[in-house]
KOLZA-26642 format. One record per residue: x negated, y, z of N, C-alpha, C in turn; residue in one letter. Coordinates in pm, whole numbers, plus 32768, in hexadecimal, padded with zeros to 4 digits. Atoms other than C-alpha are relative to their C-alpha. Layout:
BEGIN
XYZXYZXYZA;...
This chain:
BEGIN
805A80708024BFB69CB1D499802B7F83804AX;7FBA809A7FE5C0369B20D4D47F807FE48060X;808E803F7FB2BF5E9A87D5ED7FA47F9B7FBAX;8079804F803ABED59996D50D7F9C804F7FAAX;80637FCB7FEEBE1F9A8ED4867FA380168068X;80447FB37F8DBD959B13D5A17FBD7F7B8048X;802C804D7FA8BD4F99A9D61A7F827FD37FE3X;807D800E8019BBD29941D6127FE67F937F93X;8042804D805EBB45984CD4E6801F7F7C8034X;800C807F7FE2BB5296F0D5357F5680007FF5X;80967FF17FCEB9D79692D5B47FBA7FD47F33X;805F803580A8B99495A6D450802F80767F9BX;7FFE7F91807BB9FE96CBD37B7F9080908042X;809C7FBD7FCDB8FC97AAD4437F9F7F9B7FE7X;8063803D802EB7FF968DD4267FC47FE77F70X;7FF77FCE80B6B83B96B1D28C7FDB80817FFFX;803C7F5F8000B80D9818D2BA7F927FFC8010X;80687FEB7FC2B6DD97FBD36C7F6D7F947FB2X;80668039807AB649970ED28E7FE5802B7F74X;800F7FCF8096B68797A7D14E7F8D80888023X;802D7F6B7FB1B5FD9900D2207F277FDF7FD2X;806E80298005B4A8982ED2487FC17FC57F84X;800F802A804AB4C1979CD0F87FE980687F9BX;802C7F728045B4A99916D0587FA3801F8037X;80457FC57FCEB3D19984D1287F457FB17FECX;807480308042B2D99864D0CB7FA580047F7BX;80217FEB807EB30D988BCF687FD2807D7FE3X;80027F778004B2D49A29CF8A7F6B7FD58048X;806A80277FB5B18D9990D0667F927FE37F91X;803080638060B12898C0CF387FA580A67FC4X;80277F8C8093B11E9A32CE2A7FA080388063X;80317FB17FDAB0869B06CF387F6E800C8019X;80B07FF27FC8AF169B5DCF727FEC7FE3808BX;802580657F81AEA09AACD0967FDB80C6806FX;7FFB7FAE7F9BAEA49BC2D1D67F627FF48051X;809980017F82AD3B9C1ED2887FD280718040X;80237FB37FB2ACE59CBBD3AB7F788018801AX;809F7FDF7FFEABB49D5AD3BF7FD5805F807BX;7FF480037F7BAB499D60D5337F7880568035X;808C7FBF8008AA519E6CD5897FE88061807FX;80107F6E7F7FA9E99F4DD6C78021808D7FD1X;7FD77F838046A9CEA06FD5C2804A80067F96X;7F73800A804AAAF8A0EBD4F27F9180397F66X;802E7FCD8090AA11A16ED3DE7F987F847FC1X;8043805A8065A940A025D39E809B7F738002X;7F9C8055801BAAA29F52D3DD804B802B7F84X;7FA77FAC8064AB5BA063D2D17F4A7FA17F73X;80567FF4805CA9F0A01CD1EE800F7F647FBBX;7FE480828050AA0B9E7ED1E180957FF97FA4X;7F827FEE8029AB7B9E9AD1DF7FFA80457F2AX;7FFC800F80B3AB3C9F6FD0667FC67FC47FB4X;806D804C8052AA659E9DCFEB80587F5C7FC6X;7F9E80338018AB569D95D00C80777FEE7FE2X;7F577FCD805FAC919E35CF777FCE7FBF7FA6X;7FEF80448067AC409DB4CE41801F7F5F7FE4X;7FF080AD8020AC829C4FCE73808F7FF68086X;7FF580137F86AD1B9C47CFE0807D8089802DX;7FC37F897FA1AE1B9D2ED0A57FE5801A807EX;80457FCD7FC7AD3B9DC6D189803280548074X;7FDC7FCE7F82ADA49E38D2EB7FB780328052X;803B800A7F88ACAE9EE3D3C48020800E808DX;7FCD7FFC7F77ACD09EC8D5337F5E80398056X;807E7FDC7FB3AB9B9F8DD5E980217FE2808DX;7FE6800A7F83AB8F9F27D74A7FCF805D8061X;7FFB7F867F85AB3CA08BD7F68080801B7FF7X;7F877FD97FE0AC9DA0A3D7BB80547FB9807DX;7FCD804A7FC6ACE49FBED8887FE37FEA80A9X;806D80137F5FACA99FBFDA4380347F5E8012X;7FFF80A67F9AAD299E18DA5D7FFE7FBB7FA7X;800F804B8067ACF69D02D9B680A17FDC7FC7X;7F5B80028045AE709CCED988804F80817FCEX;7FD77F868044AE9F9E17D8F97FCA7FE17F6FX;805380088079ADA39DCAD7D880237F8E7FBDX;7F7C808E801EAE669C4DD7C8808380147FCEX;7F907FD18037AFAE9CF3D78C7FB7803C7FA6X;802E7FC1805BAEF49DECD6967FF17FB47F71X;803380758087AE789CC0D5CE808F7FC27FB4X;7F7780337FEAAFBE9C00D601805D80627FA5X;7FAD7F70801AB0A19D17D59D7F9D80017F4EX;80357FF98075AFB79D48D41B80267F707FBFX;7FED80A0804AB03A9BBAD3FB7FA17FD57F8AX;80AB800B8031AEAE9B85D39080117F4F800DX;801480667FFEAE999A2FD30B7F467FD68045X;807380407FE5AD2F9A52D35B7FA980A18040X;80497FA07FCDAC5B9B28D4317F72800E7FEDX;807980078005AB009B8CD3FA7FA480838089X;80367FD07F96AA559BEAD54B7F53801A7FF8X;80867FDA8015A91C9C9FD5397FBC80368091X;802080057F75A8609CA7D6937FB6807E8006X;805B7F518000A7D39E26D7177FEB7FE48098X;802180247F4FA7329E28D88B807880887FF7X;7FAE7FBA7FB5A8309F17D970807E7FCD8001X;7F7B80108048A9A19F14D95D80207FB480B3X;7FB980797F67AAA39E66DA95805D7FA87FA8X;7FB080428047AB339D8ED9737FB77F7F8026X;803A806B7FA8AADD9C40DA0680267F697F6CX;7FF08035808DAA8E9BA3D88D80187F60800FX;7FD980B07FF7AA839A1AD913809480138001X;7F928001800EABC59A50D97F804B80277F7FX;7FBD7FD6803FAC489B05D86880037F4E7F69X;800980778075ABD099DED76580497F86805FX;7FB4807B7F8BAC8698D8D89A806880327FC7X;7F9B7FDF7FECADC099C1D85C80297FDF7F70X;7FAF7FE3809BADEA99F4D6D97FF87F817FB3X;7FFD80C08021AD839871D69580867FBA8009X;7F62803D7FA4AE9197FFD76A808B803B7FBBX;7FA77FCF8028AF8A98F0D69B7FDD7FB17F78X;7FCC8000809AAF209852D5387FA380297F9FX;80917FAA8071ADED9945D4D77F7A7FDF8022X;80B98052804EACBB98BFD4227F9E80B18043X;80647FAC7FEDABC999BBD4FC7F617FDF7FD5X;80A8801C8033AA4299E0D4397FD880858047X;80237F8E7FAFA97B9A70D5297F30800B7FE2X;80927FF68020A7FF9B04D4DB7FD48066806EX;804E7F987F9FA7079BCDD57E7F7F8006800CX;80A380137FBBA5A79C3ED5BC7FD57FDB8050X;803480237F89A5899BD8D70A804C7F5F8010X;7FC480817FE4A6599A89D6D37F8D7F817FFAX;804380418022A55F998BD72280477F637FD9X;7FBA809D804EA5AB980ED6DF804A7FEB8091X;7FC8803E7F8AA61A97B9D861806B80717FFFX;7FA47FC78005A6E8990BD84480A07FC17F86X;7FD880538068A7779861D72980357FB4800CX;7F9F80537FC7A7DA9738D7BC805F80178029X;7FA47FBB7FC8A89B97F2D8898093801A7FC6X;7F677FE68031A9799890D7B880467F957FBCX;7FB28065804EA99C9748D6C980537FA98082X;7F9980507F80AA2B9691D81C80628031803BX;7F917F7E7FE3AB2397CDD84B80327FDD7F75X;7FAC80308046ABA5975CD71C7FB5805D7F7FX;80217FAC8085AAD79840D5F37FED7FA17F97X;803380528079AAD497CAD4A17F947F9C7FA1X;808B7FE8806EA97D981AD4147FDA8074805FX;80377F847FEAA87298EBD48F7F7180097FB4X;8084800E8042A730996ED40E7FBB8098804BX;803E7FB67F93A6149A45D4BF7FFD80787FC3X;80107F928041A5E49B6ED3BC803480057FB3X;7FDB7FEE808BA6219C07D28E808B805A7FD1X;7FAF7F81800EA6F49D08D1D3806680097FBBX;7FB38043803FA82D9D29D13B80097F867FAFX;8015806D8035A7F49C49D03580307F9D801FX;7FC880857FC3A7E29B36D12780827FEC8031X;7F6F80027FB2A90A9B95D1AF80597FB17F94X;7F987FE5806DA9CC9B8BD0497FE47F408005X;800780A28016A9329A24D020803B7FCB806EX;7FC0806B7F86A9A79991D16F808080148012X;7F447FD37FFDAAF79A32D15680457FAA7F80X;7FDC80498058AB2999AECFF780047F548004X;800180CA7FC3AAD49834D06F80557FE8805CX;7FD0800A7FA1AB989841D18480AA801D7FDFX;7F8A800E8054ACC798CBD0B280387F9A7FC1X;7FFB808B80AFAC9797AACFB4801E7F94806AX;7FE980A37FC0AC9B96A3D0D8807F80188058X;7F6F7FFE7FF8ADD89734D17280577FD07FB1X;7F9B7FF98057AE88974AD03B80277F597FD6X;7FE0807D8046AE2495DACFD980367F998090X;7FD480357F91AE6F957FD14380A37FFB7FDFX;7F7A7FCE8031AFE39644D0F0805C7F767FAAX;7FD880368070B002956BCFA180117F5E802AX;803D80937FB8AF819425D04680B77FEF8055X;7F8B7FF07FC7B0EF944FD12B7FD280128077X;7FEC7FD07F41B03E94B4D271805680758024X;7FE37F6D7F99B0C095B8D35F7FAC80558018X;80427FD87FC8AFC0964AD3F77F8B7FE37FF2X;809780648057AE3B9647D34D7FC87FD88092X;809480307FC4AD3A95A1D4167FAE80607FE4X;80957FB08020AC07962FD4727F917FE37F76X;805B801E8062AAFE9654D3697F867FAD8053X;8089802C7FE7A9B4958CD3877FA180558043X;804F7FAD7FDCA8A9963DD42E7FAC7FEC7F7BX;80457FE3805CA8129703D3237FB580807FF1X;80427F958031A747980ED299801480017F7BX;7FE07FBF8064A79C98CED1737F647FEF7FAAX;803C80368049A6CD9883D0467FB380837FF5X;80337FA28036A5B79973CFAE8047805E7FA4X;7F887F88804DA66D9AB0CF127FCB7FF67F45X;801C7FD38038A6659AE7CDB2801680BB7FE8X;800B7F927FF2A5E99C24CD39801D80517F55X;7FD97FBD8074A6689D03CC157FC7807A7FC7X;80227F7F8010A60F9E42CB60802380688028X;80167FBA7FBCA67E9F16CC277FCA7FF1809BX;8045801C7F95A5FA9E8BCD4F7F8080277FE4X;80BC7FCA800CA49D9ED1CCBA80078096800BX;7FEF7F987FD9A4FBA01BCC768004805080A5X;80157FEC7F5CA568A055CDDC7F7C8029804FX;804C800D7FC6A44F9FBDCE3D7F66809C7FDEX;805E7FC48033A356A097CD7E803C80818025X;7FF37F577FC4A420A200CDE77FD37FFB808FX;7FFF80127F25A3FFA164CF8B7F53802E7FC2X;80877FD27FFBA27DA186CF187FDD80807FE9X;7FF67F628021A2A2A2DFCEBF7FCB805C8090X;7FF07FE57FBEA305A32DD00F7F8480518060X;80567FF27FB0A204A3E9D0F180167FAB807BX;7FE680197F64A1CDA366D25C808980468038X;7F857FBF7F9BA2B8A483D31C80887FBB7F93X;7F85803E801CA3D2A3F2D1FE80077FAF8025X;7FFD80AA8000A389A2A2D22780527FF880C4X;7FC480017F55A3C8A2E4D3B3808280267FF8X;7F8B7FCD7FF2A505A385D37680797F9E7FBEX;7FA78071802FA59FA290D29D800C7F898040X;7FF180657F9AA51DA18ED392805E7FEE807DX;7F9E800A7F89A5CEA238D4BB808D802C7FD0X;7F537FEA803BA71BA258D3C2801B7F5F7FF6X;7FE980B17FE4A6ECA0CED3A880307FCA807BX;7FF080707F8FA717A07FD50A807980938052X;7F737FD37FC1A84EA16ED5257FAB80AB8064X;7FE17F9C7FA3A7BEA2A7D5B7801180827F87X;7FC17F85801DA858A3EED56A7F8980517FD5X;80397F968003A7A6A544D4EB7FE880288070X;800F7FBC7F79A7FBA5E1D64C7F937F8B805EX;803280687FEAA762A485D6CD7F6280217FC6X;806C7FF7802CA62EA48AD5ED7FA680A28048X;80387F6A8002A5D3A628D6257FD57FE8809EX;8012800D7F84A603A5AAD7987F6C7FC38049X;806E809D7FECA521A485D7BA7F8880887FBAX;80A87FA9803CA3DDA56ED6F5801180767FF8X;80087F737FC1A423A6BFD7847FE780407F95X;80117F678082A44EA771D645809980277FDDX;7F837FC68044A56EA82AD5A280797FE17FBCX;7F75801F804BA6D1A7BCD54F7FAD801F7F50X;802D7FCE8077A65EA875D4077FA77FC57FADX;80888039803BA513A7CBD3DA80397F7A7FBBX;7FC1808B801FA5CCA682D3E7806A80157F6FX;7F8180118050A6EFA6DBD2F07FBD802C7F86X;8042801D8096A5E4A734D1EA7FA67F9E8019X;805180AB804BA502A5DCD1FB80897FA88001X;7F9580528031A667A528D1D48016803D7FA1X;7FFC7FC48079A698A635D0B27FA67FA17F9BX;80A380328001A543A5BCD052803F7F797F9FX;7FF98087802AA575A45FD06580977FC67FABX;7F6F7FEE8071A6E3A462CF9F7FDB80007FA9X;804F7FB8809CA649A513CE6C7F767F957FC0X;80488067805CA51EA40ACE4D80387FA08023X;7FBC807F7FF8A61CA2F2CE9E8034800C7F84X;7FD780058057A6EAA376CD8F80AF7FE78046X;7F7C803E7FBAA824A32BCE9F803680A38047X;7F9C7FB48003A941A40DCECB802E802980B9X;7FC77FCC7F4DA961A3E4D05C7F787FB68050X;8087803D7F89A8AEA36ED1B080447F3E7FEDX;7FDC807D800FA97BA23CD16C7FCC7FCC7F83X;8054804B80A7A927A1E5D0077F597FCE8035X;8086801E7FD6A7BAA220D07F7FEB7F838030X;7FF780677FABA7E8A123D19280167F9E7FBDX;7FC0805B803BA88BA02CD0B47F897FE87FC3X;809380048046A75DA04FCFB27FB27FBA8050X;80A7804A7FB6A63C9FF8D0B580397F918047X;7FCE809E7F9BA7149ED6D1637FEC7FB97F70X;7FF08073808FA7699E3CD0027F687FBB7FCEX;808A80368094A5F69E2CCF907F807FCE8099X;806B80437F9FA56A9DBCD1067F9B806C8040X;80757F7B8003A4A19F11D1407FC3800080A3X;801E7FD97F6EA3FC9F44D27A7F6B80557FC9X;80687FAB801EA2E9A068D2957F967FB7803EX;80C2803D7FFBA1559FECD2947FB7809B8041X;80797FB67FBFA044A076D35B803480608046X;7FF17F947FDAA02DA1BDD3F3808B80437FE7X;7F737FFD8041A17BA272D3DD7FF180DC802BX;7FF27F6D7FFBA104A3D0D45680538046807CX;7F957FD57F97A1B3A4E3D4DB8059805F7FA0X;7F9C7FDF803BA2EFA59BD45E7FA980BD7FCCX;
């Protein structure tokens, strides 16, 4: 082999390389379904938004019990190259969530962060850590809406010739519409006795069978038929489908809730 092979590029014929490199990679940016991380303490309600949003979205969950540092769960995100994160707030965890919305900002990603316990001064918070959009409640749905807006103002950011979107406005996601099967849904969740309604509640906030049987001192067994149970009048095929169902339509159990 002649050394001029072997001899390195000239820099402006790498700088042509490296632009055309970025110039595919934008246009392959353009076709693709926008990337979202779906940021959750538990892997079974992060896996539940996450399907709910396959249909529009390429859906990444990232549960943060996987995670013991906040820069473990930063690479995690990082690493799914998530144009947009959707952080859903759970008390426990050593994932140190201000930071994490400080970290993945600073890389590029539109983080929407919600929560039951997010009040308005919590709120501030994260929008001055750099978050997009936040909003205090609410169930998939909202998610799908604030992800979809937040897509649309990237993309027109993209088109516009920025680099890098800007934050969104401080907002809240609009009132959901609701469809026919959402009524449906809604009308099998009424079905439900109390001890279901509890069980599907504590499959909502990520706890396990072994978890559930634990917590109300009854029977592995007992538990794995009221999730039987509640499957069969869902009409849903897994503990995930389930989950997906009662997030999508806003569900939370009323009154009394019993015992298993």
């Amino acid at each position: 082999m002649s050394e001029s092979a072997l001899a390195p590029r000239p820099a402006n014929a790498r700088g042509r390389h490296n632009r055309s490199a970025r110039a595919v990679d934008r246009a392959a940016g353009r076709k693709r379904r926008p990337r979202v991380a779906v940021v959750e303490r538990h892997a079974l309600v992060a896996e539940a938004i996450g399907l709910t949003l396959a249909g529009t979205f390429e859906a990444i969950p990232v549960p943060l019990q996987s995670f013991t540092t906040t820069a473990a769960a930063r690479d995690a995100v990082l690493r799914s190259r998530a144009d947009v994160a959707v952080l859903i707030l759970s008390p426990g965890g050593v994932v140190d969530t201000l930071t994490l919305v400080e970290q993945l900002s600073a890389h590029g990603v539109s983080v929407l962060v919600s929560g039951d316990e997010l009040d308005r001064e919590s709120a501030e918070r994260y929008l001055c850590a750099g978050a997009a959009a936040f909003w205090h409640t609410g169930g998939v749905a909202d998610v799908v809406r604030a992800v979809t807006r937040e897509a649309e103002r990237r993309a027109q950011q993209l088109l516009s010739g920025g680099t890098r979107p800007t934050h969104a406005p401080r907002t809240t996601p609009p009132d959901v519409d609701r469809h026919g099967d959402d009524r449906r849904t809604r009308r099998d969740l009424t079905n439900l006795t109390p001890a279901e309604a509890r069980i599907l509640w504590a499959l909502m906030r990520g706890r396990s069978a072994d978890d559930i049987a634990r917590d109300h001192v009854v029977s592995i067994a007992t538990v794995r038929t009221q999730i039987k149970q509640v499957l069969g009048k869902l009409g849903a095929t897994s503990q995930l489908s389930a989950v997906a169902l009662a997030w999508r339509v806003d569900w939370t159990p009323g009154g009394d809730l019993g015992k298993l």
